[in-house]
N, C-alpha and C positions, 0 to 999 in steps of 0.2 A: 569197393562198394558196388559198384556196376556189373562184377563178374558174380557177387552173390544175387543181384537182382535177375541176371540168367541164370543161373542155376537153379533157384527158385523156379524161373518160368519152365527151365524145363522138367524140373520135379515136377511140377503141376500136368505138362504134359505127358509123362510116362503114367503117372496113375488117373487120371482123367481118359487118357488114349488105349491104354492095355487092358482094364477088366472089361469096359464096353467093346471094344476090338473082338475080343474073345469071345463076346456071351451072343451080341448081335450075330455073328457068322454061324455061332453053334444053333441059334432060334431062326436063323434063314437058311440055312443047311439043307432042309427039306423042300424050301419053294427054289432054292438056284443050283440043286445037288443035278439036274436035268437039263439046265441053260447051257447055252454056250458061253466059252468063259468070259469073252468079252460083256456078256450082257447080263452075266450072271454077280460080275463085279462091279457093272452099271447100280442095278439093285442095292446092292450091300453100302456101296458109296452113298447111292438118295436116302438111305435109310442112317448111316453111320453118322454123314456129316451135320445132320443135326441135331441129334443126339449128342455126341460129344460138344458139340457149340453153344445147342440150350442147357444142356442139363449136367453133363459128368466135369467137362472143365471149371465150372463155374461152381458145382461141391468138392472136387479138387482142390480148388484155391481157398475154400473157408477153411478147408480140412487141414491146407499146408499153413496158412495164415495161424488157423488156432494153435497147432507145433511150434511155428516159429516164435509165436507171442508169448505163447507156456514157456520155451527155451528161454526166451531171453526175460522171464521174470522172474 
């Protein structure tokens, strides 16, 4: 039971974490494509970490929630 409870969590984090990962970097592509990378991953970081924290992990999880509910009904 405990090892589907992480499995779970980390389903939730591959797709909560990957389409934002992706889309964010490609839409600051153009303000950190000129930075140095230290500071250009500074950027993407303040912007990424709470995005995924407010908003993608947290429709992740209704979205795995709703799967797992439909599954097991």
């Amino acid at each position: 039971m405990q090892s589907q409870h992480y499995a779970k969590r980390i389903l939730i984090g591959y797709i909560g974490l990957f389409p934002t990962l992706y889309l964010i970097l490609k839409l600051l592509d153009p303000v950190t494509s000129h930075m140095s990378f230290p500071v250009g991953v500074l950027v993407e970081v303040l912007v990424i970490v709470p995005v995924t924290q407010l908003v993608s992990f947290p429709l992740a999880g209704k979205l795995v929630g709703y799967f797992y509910r439909k599954k097991s009904a």
